[in-house]
C-alpha positions, -999 to 999 in steps of 0.1 A, spaced: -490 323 -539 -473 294 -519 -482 265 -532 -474 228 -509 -467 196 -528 -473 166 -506 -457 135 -523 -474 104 -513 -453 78 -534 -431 54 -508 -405 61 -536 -402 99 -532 -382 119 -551 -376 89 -571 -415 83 -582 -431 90 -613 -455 106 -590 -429 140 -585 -425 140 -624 -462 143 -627 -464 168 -604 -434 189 -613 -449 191 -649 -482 202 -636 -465 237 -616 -446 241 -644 -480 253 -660 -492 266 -630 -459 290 -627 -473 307 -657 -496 326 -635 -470 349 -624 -452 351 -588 -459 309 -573 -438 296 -551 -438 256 -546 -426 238 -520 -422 201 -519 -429 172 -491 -423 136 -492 -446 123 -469 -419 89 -468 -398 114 -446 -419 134 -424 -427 114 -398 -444 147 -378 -480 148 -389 -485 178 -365 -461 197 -390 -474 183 -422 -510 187 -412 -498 229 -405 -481 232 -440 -515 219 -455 -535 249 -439 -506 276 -440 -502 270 -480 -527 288 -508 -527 258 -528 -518 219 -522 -511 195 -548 -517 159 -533 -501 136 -556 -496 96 -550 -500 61 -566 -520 33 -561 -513 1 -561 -537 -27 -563 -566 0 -565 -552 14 -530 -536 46 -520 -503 42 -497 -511 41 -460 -487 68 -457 -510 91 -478 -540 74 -456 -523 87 -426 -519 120 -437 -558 125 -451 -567 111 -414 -548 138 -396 -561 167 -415 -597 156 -396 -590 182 -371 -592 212 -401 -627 201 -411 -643 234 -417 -617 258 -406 -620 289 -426 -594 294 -453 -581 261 -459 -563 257 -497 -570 250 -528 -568 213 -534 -556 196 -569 -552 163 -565 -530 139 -588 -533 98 -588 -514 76 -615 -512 42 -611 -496 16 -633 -528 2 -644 -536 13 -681 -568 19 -678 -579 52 -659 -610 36 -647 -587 22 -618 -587 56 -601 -625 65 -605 -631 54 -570 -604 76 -553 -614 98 -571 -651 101 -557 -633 97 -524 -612 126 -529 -645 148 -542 -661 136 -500 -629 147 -487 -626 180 -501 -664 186 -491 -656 176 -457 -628 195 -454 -642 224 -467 -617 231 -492 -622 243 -528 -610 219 -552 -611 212 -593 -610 179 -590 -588 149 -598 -563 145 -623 -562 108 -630 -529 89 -648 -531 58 -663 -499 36 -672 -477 55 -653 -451 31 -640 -418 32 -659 -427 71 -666 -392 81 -648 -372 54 -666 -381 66 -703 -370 87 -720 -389 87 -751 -420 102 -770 -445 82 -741 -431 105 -713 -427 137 -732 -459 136 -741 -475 126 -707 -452 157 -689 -463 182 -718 -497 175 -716 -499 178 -676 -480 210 -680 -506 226 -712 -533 211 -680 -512 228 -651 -517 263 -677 -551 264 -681 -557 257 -645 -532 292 -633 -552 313 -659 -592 299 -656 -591 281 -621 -606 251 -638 -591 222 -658 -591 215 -692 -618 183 -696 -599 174 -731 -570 179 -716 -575 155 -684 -588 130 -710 -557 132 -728 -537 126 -695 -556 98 -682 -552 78 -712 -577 49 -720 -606 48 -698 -612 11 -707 -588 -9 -727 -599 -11 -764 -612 -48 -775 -582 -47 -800 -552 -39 -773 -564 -65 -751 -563 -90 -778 -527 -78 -785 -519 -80 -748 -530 -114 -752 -510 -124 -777 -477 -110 -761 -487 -135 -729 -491 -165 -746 -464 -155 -767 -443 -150 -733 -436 -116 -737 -457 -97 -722 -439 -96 -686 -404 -89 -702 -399 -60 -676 -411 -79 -647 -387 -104 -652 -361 -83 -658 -368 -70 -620 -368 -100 -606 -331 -109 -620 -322 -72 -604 -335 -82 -574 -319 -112 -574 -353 -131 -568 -358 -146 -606 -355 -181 -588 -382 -182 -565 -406 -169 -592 -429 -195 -592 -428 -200 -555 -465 -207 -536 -462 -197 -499 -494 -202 -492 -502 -231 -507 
């Protein structure tokens, strides 16, 4: 089977987005003979072609972030041009993946109904979404939080090659907390008051060479 990875994350191959993915067809290549191809949607500028690997593939895997509780408008652009497939005989199989680096998983619950409308419209089979919470800084670490985030997509990506359905337990696992527990919010507050609980996003800033204007009010 050919399966198409469309990578919606403005950082491409950099994003945790392809980690994700990648770790998912890793379990799916236990089915036997896949093939997977991958497209950045940051560098295909030809919708024409992108929208004709969608319907020459057996599979897709559309994988991207949000931000803000809003999918890239490069990802936007692409769901708009597949309009002309709706109902087209033998369209793929559709998985799709959204991580965000919101904690909570509840974040993505909207796209995700989205997603569900699209796939109806389209007239594509589909298992689903496979929602990520707390996924930014996945491609930085190198611990026991992103082994255990890429093992448990792959163990997700295994049951889907040999049943053709996900694992529930498992996408729970991967998602993460649906709702922040009442006792890491009051830790989370703590670390703010405390001052440390935007440590990285300062350290950014200085990278960026923006740590100055970190206060600054446009707007206002």
């Amino acid at each position: 089977m050919q399966w198409t990875i469309f990578n919606g994350s403005p950082r491409g191959a950099k994003s945790n987005t392809r980690l994700l993915t990648e770790a998912f067809c890793q379990g799916l290549a236990e089915a036997g003979e896949v093939q997977f191809r991958t497209v950045y949607l940051m560098r295909e500028p030809d919708m024409k072609a992108l929208v004709g690997a969608f319907a020459a593939s057996d599979g897709v895997i559309l994988g991207f972030p949000l931000y803000t509780d809003a999918m890239p408008g490069i990802v936007k652009e692409f769901i708009e041009a597949l309009d002309p497939l709706c109902g087209r005989q033998g369209l793929p199989q559709v998985v799709f993946l959204v991580q965000s680096g919101f904690p909570e998983a509840t974040h993505s619950r909207r796209v995700a109904r989205y997603l569900a409308k699209l796939t109806e419209r389209l007239g594509c089979a589909s298992p689903g979404t496979i929602v990520k919470g707390g996924g930014e800084g996945l491609r930085e670490s190198t611990g026991r939080r992103r082994n255990s985030a890429l093992v448990a997509l792959r163990r997700l990506g295994e049951r889907y090659a040999s049943t053709g359905n996900p694992d529930t337990d498992l996408l729970r696992q991967v998602a993460g907390f649906e709702r922040m527990p009442t006792v890491v919010l009051c830790v989370f507050r703590v670390l703010g008051w405390l001052g440390l609980g935007d440590v990285m996003w300062r350290g950014r800033m200085r990278e960026n060479g923006c740590y100055a204007q970190r206060k600054a009010r446009p707007y206002v």
